[in-house]
PDB file of the backbone (N, CA, C, O) and the ligand in Angstrom, with CONECT records:
HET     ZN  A 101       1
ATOM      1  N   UNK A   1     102.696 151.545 131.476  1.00  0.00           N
ATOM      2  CA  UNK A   1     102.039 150.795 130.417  1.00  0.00           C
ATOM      3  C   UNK A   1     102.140 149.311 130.691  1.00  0.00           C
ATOM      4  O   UNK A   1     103.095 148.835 131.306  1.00  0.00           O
ATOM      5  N   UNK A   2     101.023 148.509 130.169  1.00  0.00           N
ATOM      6  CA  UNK A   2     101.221 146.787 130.373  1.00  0.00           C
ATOM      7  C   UNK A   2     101.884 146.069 129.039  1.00  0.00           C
ATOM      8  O   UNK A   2     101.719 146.433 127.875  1.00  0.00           O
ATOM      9  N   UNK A   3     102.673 144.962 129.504  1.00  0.00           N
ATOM     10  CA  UNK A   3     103.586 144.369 128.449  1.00  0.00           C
ATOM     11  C   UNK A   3     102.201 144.362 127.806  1.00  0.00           C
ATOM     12  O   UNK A   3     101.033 144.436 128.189  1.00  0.00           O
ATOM     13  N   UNK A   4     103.111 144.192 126.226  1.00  0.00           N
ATOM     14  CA  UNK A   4     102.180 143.825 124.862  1.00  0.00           C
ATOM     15  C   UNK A   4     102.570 141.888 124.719  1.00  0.00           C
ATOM     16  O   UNK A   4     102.174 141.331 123.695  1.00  0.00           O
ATOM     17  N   UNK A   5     103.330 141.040 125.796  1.00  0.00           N
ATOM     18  CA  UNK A   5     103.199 140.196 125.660  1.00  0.00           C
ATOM     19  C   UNK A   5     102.061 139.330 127.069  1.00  0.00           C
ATOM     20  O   UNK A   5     101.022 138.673 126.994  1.00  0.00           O
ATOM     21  N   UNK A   6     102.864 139.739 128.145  1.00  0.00           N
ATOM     22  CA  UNK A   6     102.102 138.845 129.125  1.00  0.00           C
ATOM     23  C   UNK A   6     100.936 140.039 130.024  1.00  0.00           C
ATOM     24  O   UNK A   6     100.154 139.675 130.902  1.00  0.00           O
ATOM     25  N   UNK A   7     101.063 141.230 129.613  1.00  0.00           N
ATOM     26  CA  UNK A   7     100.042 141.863 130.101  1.00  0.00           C
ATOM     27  C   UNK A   7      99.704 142.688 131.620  1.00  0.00           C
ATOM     28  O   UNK A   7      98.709 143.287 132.028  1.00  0.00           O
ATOM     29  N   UNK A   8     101.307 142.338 132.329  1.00  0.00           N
ATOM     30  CA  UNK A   8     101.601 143.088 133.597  1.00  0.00           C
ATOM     31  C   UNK A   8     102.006 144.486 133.432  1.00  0.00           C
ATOM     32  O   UNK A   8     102.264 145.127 132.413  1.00  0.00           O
ATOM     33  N   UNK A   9     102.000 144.784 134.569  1.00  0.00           N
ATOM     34  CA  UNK A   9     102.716 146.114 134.376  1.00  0.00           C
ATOM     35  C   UNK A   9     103.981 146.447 134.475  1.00  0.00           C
ATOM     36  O   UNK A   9     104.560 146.022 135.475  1.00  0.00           O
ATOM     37  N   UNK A  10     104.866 147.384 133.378  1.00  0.00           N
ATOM     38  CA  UNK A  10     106.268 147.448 133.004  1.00  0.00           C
ATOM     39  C   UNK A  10     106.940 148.301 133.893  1.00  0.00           C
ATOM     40  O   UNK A  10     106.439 149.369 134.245  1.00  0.00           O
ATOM     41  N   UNK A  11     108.233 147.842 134.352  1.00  0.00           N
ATOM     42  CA  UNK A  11     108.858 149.149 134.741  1.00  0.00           C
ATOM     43  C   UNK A  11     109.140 150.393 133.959  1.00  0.00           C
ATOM     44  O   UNK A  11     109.536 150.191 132.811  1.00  0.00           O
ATOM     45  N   UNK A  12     108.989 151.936 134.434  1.00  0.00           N
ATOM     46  CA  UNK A  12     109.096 152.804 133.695  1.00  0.00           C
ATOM     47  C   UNK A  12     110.618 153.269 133.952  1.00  0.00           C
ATOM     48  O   UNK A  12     111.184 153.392 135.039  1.00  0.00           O
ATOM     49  N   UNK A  13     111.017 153.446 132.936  1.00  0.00           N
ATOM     50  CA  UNK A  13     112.656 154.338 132.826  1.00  0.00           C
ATOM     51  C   UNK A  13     113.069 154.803 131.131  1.00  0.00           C
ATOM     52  O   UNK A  13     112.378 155.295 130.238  1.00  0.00           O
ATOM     53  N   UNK A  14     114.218 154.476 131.176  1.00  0.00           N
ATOM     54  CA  UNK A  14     114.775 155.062 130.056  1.00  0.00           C
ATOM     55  C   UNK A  14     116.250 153.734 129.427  1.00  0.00           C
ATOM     56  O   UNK A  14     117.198 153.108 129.901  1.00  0.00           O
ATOM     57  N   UNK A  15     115.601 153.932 128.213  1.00  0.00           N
ATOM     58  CA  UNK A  15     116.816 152.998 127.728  1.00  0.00           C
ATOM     59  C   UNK A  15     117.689 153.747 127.001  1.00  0.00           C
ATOM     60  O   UNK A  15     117.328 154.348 125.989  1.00  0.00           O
ATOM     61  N   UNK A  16     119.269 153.779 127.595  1.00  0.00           N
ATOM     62  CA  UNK A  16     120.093 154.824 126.862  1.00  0.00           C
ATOM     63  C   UNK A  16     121.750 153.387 126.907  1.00  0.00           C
ATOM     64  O   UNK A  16     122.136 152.312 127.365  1.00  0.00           O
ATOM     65  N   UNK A  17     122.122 154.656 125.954  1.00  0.00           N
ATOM     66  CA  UNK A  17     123.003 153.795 125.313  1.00  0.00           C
ATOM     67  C   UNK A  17     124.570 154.576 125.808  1.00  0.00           C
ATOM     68  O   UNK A  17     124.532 155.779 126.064  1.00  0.00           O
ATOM     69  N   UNK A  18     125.647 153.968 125.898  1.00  0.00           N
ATOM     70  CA  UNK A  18     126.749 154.102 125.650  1.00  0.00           C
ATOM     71  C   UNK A  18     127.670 155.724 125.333  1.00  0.00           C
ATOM     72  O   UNK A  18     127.333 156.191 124.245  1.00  0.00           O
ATOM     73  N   UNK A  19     128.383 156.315 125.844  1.00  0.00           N
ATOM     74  CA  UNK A  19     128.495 157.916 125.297  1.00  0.00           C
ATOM     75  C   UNK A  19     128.331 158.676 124.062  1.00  0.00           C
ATOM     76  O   UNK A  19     128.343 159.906 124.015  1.00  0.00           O
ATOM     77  N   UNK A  20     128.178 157.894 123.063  1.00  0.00           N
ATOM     78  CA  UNK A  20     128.272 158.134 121.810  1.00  0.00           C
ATOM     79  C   UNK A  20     126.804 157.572 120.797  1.00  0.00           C
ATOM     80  O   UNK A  20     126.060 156.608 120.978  1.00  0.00           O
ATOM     81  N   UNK A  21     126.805 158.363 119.991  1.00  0.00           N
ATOM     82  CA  UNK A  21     126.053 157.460 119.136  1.00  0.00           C
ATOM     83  C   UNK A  21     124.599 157.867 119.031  1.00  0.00           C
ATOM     84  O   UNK A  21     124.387 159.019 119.411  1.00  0.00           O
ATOM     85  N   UNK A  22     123.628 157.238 118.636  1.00  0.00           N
ATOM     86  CA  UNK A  22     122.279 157.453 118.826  1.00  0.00           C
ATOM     87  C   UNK A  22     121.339 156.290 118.262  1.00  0.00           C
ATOM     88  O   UNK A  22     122.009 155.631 117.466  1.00  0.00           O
ATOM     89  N   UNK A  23     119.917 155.742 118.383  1.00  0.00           N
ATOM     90  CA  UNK A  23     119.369 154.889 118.437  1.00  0.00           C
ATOM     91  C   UNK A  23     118.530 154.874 117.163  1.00  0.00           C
ATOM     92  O   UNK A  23     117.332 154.861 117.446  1.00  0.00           O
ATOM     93  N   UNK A  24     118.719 154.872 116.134  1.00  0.00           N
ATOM     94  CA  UNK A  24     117.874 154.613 114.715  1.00  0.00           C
ATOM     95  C   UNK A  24     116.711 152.890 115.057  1.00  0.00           C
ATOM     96  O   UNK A  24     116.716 151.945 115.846  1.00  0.00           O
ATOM     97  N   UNK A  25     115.973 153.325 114.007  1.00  0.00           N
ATOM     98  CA  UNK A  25     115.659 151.742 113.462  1.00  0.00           C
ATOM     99  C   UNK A  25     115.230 151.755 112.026  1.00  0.00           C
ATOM    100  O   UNK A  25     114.950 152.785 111.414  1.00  0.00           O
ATOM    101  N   UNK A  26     115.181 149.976 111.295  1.00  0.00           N
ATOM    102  CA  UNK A  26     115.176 150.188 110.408  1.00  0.00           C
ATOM    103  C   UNK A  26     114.774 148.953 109.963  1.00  0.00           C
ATOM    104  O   UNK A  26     114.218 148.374 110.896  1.00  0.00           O
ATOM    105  N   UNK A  27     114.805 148.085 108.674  1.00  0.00           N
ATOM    106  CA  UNK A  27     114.413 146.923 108.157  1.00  0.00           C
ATOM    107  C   UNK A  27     115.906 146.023 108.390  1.00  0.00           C
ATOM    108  O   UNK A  27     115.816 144.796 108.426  1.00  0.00           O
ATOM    109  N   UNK A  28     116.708 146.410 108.480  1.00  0.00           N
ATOM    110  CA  UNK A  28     118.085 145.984 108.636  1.00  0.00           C
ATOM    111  C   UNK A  28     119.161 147.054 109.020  1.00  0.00           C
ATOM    112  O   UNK A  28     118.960 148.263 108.901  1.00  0.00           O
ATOM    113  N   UNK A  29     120.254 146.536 109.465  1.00  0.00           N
ATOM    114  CA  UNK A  29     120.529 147.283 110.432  1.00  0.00           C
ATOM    115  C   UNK A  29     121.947 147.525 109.059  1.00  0.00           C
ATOM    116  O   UNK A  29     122.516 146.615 108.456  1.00  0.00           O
ATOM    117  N   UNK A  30     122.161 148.876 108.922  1.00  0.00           N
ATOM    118  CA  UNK A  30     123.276 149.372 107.905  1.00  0.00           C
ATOM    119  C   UNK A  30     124.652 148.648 107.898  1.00  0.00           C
ATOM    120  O   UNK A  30     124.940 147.722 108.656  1.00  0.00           O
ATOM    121  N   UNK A  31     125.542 149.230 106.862  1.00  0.00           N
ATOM    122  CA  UNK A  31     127.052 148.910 107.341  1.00  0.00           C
ATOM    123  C   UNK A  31     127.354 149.968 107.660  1.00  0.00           C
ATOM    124  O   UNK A  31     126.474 150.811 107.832  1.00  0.00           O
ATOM    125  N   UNK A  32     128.822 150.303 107.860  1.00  0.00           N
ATOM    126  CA  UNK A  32     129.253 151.151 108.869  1.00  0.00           C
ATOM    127  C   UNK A  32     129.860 152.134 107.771  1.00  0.00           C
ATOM    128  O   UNK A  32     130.488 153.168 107.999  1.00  0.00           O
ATOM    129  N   UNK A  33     129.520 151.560 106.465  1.00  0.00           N
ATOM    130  CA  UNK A  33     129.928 152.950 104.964  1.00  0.00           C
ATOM    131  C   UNK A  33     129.067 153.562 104.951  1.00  0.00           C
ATOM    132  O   UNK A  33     129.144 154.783 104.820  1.00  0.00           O
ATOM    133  N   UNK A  34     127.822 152.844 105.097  1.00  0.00           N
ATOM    134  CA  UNK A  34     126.534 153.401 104.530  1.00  0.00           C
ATOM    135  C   UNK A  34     126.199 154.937 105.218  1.00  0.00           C
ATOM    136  O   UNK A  34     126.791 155.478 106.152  1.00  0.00           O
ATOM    137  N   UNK A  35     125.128 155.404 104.482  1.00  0.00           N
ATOM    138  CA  UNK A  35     124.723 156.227 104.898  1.00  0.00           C
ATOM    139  C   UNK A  35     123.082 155.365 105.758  1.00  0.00           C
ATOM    140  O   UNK A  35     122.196 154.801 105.117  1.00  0.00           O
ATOM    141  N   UNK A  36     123.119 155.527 107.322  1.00  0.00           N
ATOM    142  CA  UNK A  36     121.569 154.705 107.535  1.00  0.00           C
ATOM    143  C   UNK A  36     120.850 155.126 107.027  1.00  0.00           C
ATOM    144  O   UNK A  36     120.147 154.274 106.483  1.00  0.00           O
ATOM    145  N   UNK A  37     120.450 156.429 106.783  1.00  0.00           N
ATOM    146  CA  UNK A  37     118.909 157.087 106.494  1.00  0.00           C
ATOM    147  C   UNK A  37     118.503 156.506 105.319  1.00  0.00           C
ATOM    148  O   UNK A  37     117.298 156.490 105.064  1.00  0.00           O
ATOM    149  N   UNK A  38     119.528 155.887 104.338  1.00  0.00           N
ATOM    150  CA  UNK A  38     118.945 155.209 103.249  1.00  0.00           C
ATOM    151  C   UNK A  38     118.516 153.588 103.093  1.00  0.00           C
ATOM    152  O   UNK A  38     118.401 152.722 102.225  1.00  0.00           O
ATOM    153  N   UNK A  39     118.376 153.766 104.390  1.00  0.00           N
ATOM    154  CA  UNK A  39     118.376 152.211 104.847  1.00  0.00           C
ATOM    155  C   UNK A  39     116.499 152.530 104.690  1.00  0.00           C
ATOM    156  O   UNK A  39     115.809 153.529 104.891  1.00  0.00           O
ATOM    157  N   UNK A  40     116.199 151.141 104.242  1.00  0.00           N
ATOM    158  CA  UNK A  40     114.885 150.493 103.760  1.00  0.00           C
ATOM    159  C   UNK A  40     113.919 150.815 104.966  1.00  0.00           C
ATOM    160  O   UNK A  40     114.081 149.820 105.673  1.00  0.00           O
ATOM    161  N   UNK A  41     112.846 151.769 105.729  1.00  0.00           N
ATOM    162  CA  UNK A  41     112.014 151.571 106.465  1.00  0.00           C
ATOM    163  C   UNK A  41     112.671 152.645 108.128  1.00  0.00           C
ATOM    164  O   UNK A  41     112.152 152.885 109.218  1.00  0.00           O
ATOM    165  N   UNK A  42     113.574 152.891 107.697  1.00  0.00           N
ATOM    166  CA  UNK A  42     114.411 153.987 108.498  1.00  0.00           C
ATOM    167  C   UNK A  42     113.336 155.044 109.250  1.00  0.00           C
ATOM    168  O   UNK A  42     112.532 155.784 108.682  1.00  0.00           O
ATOM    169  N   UNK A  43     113.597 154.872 110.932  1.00  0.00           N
ATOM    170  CA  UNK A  43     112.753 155.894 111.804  1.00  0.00           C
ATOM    171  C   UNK A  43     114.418 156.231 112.387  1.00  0.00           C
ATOM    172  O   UNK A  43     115.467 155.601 112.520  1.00  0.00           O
ATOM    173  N   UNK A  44     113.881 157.708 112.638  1.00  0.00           N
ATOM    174  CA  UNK A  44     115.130 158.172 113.445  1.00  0.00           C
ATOM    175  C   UNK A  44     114.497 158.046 115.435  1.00  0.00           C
ATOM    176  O   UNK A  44     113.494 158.627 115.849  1.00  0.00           O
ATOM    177  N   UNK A  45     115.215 157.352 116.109  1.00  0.00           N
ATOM    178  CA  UNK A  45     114.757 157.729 117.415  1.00  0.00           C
ATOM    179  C   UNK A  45     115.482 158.673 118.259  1.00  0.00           C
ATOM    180  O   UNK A  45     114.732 159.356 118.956  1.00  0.00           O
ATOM    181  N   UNK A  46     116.640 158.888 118.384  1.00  0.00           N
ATOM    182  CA  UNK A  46     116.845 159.786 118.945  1.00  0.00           C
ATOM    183  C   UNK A  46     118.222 160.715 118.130  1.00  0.00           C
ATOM    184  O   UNK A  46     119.084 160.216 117.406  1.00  0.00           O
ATOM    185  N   UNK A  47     118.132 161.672 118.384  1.00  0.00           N
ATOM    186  CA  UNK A  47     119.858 162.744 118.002  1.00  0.00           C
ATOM    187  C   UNK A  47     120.999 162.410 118.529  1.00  0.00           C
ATOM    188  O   UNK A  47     121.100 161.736 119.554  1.00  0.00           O
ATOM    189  N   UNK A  48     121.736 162.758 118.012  1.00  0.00           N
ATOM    190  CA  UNK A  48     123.221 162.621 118.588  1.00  0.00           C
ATOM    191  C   UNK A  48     123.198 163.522 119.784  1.00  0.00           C
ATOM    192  O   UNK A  48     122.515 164.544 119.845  1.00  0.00           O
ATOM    193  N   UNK A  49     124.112 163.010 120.883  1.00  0.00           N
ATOM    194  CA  UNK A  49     123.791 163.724 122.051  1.00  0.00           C
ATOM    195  C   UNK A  49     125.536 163.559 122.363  1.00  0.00           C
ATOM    196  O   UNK A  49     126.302 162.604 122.486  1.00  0.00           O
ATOM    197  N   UNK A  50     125.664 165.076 122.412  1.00  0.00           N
ATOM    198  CA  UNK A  50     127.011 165.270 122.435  1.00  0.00           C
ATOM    199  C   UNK A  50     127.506 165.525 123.979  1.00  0.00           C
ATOM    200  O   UNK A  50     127.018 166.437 124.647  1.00  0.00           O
ATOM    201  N   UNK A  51     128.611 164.562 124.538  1.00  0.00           N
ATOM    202  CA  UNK A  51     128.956 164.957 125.574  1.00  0.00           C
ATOM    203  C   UNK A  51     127.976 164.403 127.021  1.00  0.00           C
ATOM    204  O   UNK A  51     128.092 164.819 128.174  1.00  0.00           O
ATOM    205  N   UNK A  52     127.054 163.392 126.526  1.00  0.00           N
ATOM    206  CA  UNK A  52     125.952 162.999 127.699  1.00  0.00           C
ATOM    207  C   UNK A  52     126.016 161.168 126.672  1.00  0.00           C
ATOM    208  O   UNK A  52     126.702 160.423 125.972  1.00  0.00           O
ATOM    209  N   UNK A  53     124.794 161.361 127.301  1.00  0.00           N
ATOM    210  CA  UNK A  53     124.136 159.526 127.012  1.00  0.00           C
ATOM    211  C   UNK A  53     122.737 159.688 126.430  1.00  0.00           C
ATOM    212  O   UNK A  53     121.835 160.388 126.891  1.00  0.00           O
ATOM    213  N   UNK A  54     122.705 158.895 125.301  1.00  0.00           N
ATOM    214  CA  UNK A  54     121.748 159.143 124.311  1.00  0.00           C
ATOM    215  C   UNK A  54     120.615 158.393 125.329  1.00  0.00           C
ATOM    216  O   UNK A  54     120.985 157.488 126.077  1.00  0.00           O
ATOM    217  N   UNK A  55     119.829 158.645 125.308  1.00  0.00           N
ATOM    218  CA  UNK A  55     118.057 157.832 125.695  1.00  0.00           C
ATOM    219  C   UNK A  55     117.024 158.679 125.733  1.00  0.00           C
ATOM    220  O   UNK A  55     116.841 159.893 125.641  1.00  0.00           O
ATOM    221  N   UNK A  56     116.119 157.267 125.964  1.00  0.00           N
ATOM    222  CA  UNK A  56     114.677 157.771 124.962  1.00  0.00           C
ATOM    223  C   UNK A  56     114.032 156.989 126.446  1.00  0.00           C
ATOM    224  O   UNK A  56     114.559 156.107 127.122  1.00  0.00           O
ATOM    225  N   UNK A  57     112.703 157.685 126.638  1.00  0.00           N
ATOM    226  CA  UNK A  57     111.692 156.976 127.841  1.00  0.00           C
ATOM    227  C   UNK A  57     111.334 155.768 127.336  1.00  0.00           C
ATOM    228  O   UNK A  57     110.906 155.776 126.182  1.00  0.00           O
ATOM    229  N   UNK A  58     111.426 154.347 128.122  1.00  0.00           N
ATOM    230  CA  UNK A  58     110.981 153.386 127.965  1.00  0.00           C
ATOM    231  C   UNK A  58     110.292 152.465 128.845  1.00  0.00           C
ATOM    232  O   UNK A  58     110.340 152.980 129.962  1.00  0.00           O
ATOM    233  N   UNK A  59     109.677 151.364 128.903  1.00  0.00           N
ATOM    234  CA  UNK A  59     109.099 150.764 129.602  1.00  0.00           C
ATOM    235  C   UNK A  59     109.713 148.895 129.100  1.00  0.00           C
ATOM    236  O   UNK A  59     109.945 148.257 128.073  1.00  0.00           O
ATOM    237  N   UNK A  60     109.741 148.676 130.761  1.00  0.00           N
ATOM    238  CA  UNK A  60     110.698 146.941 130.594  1.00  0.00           C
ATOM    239  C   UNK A  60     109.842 146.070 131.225  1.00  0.00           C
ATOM    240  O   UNK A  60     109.409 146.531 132.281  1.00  0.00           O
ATOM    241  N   UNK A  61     109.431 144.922 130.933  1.00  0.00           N
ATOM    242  CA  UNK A  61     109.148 143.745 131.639  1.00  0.00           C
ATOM    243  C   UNK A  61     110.247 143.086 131.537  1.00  0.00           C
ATOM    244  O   UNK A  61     110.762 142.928 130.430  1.00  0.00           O
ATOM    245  N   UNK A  62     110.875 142.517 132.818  1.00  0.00           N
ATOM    246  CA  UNK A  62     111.760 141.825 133.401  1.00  0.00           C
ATOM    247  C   UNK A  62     111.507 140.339 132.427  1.00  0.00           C
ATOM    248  O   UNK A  62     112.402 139.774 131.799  1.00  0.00           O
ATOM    249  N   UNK A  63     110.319 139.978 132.481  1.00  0.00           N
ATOM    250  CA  UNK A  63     109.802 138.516 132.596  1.00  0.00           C
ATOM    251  C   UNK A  63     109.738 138.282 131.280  1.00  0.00           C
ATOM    252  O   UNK A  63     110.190 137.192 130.930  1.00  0.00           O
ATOM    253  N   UNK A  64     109.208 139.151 130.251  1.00  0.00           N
ATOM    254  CA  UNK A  64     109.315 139.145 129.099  1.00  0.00           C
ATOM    255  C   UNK A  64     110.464 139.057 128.466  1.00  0.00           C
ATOM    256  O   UNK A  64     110.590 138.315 127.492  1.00  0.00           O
ATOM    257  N   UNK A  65     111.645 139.951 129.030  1.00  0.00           N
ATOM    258  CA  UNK A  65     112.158 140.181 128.271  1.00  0.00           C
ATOM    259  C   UNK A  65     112.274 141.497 127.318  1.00  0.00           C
ATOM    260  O   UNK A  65     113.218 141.507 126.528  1.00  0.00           O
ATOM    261  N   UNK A  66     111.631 142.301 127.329  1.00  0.00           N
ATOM    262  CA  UNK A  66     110.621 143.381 126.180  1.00  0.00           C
ATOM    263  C   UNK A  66     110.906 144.173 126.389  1.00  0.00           C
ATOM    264  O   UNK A  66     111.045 144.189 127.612  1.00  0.00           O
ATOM    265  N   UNK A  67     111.318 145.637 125.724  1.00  0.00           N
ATOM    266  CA  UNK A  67     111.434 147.155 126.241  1.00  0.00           C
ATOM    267  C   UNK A  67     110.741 147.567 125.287  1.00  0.00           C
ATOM    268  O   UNK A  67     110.791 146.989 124.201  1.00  0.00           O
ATOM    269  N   UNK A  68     110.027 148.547 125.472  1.00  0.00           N
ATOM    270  CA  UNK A  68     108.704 149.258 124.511  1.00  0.00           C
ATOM    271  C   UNK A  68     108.813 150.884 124.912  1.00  0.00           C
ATOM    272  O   UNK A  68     108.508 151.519 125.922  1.00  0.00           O
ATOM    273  N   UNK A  69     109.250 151.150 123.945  1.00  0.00           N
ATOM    274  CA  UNK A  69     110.268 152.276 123.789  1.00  0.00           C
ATOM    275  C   UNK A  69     109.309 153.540 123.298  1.00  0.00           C
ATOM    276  O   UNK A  69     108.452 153.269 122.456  1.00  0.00           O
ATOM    277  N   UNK A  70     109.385 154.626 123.680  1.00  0.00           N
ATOM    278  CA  UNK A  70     108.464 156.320 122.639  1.00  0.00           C
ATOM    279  C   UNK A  70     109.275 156.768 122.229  1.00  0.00           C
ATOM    280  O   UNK A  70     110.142 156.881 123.095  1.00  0.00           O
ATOM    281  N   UNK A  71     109.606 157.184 121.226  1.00  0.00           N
ATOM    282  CA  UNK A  71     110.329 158.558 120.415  1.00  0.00           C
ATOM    283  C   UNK A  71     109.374 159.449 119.736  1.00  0.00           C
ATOM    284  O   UNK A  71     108.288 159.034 119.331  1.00  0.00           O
ATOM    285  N   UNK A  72     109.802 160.782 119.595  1.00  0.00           N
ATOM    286  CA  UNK A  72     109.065 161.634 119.245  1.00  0.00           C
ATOM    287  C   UNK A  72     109.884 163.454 118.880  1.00  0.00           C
ATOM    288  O   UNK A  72     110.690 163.713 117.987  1.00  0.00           O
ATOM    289  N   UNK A  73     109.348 164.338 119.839  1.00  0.00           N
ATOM    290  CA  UNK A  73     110.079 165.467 119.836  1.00  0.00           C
ATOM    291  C   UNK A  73     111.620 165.649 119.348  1.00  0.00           C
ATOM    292  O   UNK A  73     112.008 166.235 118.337  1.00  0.00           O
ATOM    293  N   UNK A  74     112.685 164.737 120.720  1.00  0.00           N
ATOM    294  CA  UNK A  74     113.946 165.058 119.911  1.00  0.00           C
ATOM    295  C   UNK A  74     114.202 164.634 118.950  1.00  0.00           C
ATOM    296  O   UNK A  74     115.125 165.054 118.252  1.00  0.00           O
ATOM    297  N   UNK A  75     113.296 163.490 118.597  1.00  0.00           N
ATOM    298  CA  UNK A  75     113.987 162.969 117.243  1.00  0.00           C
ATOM    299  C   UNK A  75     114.062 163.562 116.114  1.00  0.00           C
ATOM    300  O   UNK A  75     114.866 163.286 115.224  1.00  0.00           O
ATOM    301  N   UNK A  76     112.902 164.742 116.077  1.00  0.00           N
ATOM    302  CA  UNK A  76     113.155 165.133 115.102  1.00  0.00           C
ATOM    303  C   UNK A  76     113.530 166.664 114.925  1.00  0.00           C
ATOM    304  O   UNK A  76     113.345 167.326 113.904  1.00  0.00           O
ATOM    305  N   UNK A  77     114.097 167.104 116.124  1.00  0.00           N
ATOM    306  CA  UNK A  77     114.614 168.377 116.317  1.00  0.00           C
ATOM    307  C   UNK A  77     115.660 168.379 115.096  1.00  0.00           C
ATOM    308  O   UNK A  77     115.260 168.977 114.097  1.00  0.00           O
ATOM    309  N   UNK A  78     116.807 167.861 115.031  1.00  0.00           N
ATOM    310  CA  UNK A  78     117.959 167.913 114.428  1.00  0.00           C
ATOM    311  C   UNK A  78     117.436 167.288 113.428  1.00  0.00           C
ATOM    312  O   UNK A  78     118.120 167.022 112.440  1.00  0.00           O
TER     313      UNK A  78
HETATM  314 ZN    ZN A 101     105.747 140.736 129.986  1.00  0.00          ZN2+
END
């Protein structure tokens, strides 16, 4: 895919995170009492991924700066 800023073409991979955890978004980002899902504008992107590394297929421009991310299927398995 081409950045949505300067219009080249992105590297394709995957942006994953850390052993634990999983990648929400939202209007603001929760506290750590909260429950997120009740957070204002809440998409789930990916499941908890037990025992591996959470990620989702993404696309990076270096130059930008930018990762432009898909979620879909696993997200909403669980
Ligand atoms: Zn760019």
């Amino acid at each position: 895919m081409n950045c949505p800023k300067c219009g080249k073409e992105m590297k394709a991979g995957y942006l994953f995170s850390s052993k634990d955890g999983a990648f929400s978004f939202a209007a603001a980002v929760p506290g750590p009492f909260e429950n997120a899902k009740n957070t204002a504008g809440f998409v789930k992107i990916t499941a908890l991924k037990v025992g591996g590394r959470t990620s989702v297929p993404a696309c990076c421009c270096d130059g930008c700066a930018i990762v432009v991310l898909s979620y879909g299927k696993e997200a909403k398995e669980v």
